[in-house]
C-alpha positions as a LaTeX table, in Angstrom:
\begin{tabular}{lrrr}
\hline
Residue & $x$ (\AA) & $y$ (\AA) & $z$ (\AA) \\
\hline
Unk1 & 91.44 & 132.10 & 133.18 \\
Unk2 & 94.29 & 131.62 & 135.78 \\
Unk3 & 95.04 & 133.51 & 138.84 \\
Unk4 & 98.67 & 133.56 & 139.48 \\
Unk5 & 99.88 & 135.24 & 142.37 \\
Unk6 & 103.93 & 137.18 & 142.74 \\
Unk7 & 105.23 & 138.96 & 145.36 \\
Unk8 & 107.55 & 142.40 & 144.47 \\
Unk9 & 110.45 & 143.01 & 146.78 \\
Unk10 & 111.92 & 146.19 & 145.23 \\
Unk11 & 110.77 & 149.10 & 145.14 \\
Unk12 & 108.95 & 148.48 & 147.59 \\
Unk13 & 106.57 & 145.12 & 148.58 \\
Unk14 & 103.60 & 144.49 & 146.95 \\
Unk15 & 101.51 & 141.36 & 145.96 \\
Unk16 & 100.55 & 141.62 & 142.26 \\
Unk17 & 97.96 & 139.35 & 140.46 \\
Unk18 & 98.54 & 137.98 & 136.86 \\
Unk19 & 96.29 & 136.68 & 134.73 \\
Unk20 & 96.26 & 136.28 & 130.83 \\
Unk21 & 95.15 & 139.45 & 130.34 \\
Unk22 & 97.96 & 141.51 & 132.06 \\
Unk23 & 99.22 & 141.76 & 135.60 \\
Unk24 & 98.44 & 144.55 & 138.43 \\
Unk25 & 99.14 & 145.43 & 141.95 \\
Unk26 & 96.88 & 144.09 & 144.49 \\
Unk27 & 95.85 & 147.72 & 146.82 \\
Unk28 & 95.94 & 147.37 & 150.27 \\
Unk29 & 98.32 & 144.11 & 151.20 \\
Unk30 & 102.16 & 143.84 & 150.94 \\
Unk31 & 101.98 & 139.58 & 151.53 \\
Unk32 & 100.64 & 136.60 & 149.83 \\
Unk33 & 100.51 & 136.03 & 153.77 \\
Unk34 & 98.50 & 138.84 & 154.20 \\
Unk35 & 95.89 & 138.26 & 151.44 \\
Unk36 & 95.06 & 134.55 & 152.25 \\
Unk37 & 94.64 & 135.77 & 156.25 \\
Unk38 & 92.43 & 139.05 & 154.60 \\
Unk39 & 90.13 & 136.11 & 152.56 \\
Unk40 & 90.29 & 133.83 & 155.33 \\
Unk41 & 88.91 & 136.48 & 157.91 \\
Unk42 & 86.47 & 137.22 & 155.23 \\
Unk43 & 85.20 & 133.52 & 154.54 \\
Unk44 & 85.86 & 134.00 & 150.80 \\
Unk45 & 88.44 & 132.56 & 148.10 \\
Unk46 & 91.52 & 134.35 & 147.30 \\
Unk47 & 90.55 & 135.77 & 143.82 \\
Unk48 & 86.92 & 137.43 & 145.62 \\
Unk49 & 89.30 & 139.12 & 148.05 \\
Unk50 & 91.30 & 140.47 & 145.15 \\
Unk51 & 88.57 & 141.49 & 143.51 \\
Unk52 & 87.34 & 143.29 & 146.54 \\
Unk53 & 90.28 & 145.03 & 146.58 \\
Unk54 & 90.30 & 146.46 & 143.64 \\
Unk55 & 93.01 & 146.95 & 140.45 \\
Unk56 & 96.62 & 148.98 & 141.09 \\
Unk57 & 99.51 & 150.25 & 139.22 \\
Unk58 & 99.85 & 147.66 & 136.02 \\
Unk59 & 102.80 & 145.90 & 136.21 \\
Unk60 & 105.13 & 144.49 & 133.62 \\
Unk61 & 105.88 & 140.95 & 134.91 \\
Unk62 & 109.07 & 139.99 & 132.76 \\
Unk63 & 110.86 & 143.36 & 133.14 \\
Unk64 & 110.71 & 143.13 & 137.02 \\
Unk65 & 111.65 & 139.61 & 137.07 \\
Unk66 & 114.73 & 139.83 & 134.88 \\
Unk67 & 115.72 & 143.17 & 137.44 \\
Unk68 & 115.50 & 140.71 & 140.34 \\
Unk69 & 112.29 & 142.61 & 141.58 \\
Unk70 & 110.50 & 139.20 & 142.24 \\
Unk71 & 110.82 & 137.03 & 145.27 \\
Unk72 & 109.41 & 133.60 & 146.24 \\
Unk73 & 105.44 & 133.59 & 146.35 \\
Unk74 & 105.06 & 133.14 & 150.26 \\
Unk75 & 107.19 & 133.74 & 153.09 \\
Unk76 & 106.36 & 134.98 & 156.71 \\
Unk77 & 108.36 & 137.66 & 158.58 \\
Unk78 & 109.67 & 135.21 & 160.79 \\
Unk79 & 111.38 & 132.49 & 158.76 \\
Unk80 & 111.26 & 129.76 & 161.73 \\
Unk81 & 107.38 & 129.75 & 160.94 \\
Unk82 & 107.97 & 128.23 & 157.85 \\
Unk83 & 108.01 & 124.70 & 157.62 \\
Unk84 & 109.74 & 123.02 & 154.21 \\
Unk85 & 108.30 & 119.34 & 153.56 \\
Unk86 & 107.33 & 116.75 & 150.80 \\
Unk87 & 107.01 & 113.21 & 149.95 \\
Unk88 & 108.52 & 111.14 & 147.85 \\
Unk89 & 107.43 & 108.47 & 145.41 \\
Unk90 & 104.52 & 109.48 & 144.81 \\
Unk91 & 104.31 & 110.08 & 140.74 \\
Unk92 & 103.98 & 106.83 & 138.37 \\
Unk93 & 107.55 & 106.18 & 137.30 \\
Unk94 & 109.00 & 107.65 & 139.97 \\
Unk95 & 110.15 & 104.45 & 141.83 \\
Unk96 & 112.68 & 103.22 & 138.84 \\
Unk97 & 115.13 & 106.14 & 139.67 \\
Unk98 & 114.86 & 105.40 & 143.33 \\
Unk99 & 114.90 & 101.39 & 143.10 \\
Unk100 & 118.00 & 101.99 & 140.84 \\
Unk101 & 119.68 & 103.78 & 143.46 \\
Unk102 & 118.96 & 101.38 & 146.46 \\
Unk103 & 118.83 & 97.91 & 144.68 \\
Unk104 & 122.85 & 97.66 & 145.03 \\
Unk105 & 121.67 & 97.31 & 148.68 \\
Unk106 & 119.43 & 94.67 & 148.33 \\
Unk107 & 118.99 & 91.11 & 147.54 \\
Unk108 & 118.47 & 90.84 & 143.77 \\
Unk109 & 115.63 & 88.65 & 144.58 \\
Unk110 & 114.14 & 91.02 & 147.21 \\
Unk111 & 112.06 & 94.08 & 146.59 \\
Unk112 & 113.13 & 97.10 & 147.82 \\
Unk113 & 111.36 & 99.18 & 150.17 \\
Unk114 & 111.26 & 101.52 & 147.71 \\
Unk115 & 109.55 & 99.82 & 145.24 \\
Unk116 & 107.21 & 98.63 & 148.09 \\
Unk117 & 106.38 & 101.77 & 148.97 \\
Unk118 & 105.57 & 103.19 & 145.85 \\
Unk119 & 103.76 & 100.02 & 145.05 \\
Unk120 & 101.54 & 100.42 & 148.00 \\
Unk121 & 100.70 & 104.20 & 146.86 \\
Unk122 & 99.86 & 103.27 & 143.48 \\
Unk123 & 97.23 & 100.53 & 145.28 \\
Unk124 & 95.83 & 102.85 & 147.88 \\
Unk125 & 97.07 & 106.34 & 146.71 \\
Unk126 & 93.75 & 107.77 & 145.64 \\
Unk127 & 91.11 & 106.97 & 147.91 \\
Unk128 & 87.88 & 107.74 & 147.81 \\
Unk129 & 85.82 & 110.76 & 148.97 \\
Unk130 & 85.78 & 110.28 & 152.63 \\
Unk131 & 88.47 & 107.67 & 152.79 \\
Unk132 & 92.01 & 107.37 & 154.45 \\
Unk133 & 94.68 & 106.68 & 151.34 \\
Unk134 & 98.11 & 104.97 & 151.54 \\
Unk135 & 100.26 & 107.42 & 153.66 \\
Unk136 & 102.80 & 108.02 & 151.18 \\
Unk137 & 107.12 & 108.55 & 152.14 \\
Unk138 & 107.62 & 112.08 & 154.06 \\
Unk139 & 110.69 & 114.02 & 154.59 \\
Unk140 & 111.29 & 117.18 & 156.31 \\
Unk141 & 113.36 & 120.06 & 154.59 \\
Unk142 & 113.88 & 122.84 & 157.03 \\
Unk143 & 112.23 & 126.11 & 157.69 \\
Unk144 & 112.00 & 129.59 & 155.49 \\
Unk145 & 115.86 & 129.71 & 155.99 \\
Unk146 & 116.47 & 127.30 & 153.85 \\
Unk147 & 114.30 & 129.03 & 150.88 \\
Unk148 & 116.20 & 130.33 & 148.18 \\
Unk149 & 114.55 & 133.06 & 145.78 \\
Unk150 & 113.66 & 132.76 & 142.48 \\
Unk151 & 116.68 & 133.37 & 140.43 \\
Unk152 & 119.03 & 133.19 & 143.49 \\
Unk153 & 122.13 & 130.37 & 144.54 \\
Unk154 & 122.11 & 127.04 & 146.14 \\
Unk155 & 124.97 & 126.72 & 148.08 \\
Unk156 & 125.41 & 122.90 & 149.19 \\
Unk157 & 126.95 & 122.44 & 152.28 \\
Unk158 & 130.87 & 121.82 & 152.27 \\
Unk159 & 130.63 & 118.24 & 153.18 \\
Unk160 & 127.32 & 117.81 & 150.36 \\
Unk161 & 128.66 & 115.10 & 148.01 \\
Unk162 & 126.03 & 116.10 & 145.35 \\
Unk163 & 123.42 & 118.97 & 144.77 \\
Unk164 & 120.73 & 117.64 & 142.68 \\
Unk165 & 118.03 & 119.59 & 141.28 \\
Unk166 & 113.82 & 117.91 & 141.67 \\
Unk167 & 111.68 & 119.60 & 139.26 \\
Unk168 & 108.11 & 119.48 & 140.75 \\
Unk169 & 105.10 & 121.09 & 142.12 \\
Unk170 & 104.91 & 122.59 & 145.80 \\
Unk171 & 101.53 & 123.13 & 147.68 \\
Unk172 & 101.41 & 126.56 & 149.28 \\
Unk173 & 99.44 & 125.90 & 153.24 \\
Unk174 & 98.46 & 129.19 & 155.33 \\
Unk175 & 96.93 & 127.44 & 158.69 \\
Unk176 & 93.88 & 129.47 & 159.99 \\
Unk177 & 93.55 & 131.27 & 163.55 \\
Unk178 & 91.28 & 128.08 & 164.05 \\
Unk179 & 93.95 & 125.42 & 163.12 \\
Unk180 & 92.64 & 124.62 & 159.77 \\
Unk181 & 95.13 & 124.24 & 157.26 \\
Unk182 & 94.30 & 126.26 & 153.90 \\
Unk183 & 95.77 & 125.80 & 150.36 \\
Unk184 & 96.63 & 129.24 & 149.23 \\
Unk185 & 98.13 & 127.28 & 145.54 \\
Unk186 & 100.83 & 125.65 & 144.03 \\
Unk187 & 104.23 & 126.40 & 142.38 \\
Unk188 & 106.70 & 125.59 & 140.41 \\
Unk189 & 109.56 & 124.27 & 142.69 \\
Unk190 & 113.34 & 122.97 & 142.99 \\
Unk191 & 114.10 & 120.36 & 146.06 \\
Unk192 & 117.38 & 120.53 & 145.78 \\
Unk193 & 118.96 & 117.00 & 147.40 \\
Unk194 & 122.22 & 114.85 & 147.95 \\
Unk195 & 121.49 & 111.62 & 145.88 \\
Unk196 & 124.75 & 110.68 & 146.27 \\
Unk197 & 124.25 & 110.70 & 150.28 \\
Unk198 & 120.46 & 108.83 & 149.77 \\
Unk199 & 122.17 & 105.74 & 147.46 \\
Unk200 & 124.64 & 105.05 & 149.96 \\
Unk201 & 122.32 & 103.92 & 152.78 \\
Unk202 & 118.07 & 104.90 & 152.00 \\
Unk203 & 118.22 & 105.16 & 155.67 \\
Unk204 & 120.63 & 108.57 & 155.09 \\
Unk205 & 117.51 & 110.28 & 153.19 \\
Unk206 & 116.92 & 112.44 & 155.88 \\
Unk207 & 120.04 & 113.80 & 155.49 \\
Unk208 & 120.16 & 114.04 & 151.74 \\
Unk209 & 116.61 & 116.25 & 152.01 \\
Unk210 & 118.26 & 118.38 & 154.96 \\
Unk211 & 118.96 & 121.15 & 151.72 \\
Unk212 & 117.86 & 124.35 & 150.76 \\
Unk213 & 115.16 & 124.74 & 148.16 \\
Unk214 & 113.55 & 127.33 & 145.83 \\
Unk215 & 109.51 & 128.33 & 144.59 \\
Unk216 & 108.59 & 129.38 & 140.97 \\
Unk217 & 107.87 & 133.29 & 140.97 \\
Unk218 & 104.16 & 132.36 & 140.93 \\
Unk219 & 101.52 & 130.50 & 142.86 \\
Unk220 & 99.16 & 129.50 & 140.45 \\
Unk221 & 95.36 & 130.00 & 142.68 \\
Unk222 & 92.01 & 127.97 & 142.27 \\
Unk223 & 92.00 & 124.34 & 141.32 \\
Unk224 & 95.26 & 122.19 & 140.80 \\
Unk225 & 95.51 & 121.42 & 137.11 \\
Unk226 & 95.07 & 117.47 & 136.57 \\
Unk227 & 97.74 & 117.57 & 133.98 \\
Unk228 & 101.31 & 119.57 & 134.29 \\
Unk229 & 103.76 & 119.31 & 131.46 \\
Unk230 & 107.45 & 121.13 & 132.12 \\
Unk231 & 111.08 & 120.91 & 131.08 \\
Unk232 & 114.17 & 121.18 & 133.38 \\
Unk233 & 117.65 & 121.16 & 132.32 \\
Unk234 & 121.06 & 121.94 & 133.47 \\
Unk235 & 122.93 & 124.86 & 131.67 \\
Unk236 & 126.84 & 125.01 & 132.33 \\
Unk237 & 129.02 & 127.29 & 130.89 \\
Unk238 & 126.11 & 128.51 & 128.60 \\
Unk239 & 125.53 & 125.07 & 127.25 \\
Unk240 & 122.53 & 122.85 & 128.12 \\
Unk241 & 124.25 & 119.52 & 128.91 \\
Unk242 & 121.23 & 117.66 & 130.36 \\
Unk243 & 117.39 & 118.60 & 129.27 \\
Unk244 & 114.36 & 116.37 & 129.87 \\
Unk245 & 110.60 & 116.67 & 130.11 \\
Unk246 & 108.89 & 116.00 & 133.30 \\
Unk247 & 104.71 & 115.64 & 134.39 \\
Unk248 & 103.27 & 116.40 & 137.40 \\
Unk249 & 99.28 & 116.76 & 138.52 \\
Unk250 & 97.50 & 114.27 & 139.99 \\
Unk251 & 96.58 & 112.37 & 136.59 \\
Unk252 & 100.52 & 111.66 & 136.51 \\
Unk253 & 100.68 & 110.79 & 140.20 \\
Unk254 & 100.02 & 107.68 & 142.31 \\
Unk255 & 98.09 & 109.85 & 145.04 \\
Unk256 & 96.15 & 112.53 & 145.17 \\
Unk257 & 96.41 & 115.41 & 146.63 \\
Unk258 & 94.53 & 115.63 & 149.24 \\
Unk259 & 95.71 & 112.01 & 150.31 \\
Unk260 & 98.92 & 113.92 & 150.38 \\
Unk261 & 97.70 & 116.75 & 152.85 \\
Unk262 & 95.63 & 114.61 & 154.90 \\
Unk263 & 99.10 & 112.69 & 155.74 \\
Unk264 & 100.61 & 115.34 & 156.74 \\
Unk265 & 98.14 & 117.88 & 158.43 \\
Unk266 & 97.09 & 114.75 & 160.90 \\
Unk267 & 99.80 & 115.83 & 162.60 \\
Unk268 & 98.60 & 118.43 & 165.23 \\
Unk269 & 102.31 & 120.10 & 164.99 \\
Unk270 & 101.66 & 121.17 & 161.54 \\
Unk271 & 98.21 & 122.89 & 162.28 \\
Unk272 & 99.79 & 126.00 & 164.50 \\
Unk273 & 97.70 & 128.86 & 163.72 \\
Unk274 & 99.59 & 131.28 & 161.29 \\
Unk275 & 102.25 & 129.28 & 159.74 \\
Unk276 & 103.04 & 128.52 & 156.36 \\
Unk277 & 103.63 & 125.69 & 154.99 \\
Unk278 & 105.32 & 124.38 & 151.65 \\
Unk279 & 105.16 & 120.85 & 150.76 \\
Unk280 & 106.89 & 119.45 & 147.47 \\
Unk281 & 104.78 & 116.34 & 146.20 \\
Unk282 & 107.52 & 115.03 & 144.56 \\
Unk283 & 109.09 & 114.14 & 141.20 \\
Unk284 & 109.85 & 111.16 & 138.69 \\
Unk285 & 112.51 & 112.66 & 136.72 \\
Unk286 & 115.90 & 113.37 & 138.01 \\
Unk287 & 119.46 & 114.33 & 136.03 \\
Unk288 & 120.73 & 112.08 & 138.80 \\
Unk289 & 119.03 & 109.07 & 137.70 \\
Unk290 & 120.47 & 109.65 & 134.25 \\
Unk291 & 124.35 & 109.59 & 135.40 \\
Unk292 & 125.07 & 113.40 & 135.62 \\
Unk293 & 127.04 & 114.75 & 137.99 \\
Unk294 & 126.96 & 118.64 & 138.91 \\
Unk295 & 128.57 & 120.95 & 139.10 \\
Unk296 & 129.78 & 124.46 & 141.00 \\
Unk297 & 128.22 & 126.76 & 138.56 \\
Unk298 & 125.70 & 124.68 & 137.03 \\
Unk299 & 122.16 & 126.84 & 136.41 \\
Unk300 & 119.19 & 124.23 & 136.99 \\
Unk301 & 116.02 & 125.59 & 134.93 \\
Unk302 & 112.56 & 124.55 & 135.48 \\
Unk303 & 109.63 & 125.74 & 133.14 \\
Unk304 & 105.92 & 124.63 & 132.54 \\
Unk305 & 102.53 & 125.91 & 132.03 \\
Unk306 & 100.61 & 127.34 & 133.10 \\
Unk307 & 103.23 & 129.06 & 134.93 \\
Unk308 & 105.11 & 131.93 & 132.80 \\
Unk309 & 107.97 & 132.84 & 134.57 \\
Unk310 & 110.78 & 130.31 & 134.86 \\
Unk311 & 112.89 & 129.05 & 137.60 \\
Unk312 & 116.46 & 129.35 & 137.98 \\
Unk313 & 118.72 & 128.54 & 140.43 \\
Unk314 & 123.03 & 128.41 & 140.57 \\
Unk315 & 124.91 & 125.89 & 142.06 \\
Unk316 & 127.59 & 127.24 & 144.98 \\
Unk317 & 129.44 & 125.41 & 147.67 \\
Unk318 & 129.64 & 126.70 & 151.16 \\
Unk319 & 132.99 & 127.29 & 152.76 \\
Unk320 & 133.96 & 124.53 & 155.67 \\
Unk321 & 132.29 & 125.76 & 158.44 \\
Unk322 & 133.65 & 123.66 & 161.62 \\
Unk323 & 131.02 & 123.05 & 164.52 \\
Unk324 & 132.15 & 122.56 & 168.11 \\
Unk325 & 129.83 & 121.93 & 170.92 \\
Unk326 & 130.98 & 122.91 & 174.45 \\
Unk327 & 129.68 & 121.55 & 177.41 \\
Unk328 & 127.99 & 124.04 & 180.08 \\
\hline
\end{tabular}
């Protein structure tokens, strides 16, 4: 049975747990945050803490998502102590959408370091127990500022020359008072980019990733399914004018996930006690990569199981916004 995990905003926070038999308020925590500290304290797993803690109030999931009620499944009262990253290129297939996009660049007879990359991930992606892996392509996406809710807009930035949805999986990260980093889950998630900004130079994908981005309402708990099967599309003027299938889990990616979080939780900078972390683990199936431009007003839509509750987001455009720096 799967634990998935949704955080209330109105009336009111709460956490609530969902399973397949029905959905209730967790007593006795207002955070995701706050749980995963209350089971790390306790040295147990998230669903014995929940258990501990008893049944609330059922809830009805779909009527407080279509009010708005539900926000994204983690977030910390200071947004700065959220830090937004992921890699790239690391699910099988996922390299002929980026070696499209920077093979204009390159010597027809020369690979790309794209496709060296994700060549090099699919050798040494998955190492074995006790092993180093492949460090895989890593990006940086901002802090909780830059998270958009479940439901709520992108707004691209007025000089963005293209706001492209990324329908994948995000790992959820609480680090412990000790510095050990724990995996509270995963979600559903959007990482919004500029493609148009990455094909012109692969050494501009910094920039491109520099975006907001937005969770699923739910972080699915326990063990990472080997095998996720979803749809996204892009709905414009109530017409779906691009839909395709995507796959996600490690039995559709070139590394595993824990090569993933080894690569990036060496870093002593990402293991400061108390902060969250959300780190997308990247895609192989893009609108982009298929010759469709957005638009203002576009709704992306993400949806796969064992997740319930769809994502949704609406493409804006921020107003020019002028930045001058004076000298002291």
């Amino acid at each position: 049975m799967t634990l998935r995990l949704l955080q209330r905003v109105a009336p009111g926070r709460a956490v609530i747990a969902a399973t397949d038999s029905g959905a209730h308020i967790v007593p006795g925590v207002a955070s995701v945050r706050d749980l995963a500290l209350r089971a790390i304290e306790a040295g147990q797993s998230i669903a014995d803490t929940i258990a501990a803690l008893g049944q609330g109030e059922a809830v009805d999931l779909t009527a407080l998502f279509d009010a708005g009620q539900i926000g994204s499944p983690i977030d910390h009262a200071d947004p700065a102590h959220v830090v937004m990253t992921g890699t790239g290129l690391t699910h099988l297939g996922s390299a002929e959408g980026r070696d499209k996009m920077h093979r204009a660049a390159a010597e027809a007879a020369t690979q790309t370091d794209s496709m060296r990359m994700f060549l090099e991930g699919v050798e040494g992606g998955k190492p074995a127990a006790g092993e180093v892996g492949q460090q895989p392509e890593w990006f940086y996406k901002g802090d909780g500022s830059q998270m958009v809710a479940p439901g709520g807009d992108f707004t691209m930035p007025a000089f963005a020359q293209d706001g492209g949805e990324e329908p994948e999986l995000a790992g959820i990260y609480l680090i412990g008072p000790d510095g050990t980093p724990h995996r509270i889950g995963l979600t559903l998630a959007n990482e919004f980019s500029d493609h148009v900004t990455e094909r012109h130079n692969y050494l501009w994908l910094a920039h491109s990733k520099l975006r907001q981005a937005s969770l699923g309402p739910e972080l699915l708990v326990g063990t990472p399914p080997e095998h996720v099967e979803g749809t996204s599309r892009i709905v414009r003027d109530g017409e779906t004018i691009w839909e395709k299938p995507f796959l996600s889990g490690e039995a559709n990616m070139s590394h595993s996930l824990s090569n993933l979080e080894h690569h990036h939780f060496k870093y002593a900078l990402f293991r400061r006690p108390g902060d969250i972390h959300v780190h997308f683990f990247g895609t192989a199936t893009l609108s982009f990569s298929d010759g469709i431009a957005t638009q203002e007003g576009d709704v992306f839509e993400i949806a796969a199981a064992p997740f319930v509750l769809p994502l949704r987001n609406t493409l804006t455009r921020a107003e020019e916004a002028p930045v001058t720096v004076h000298q002291l």
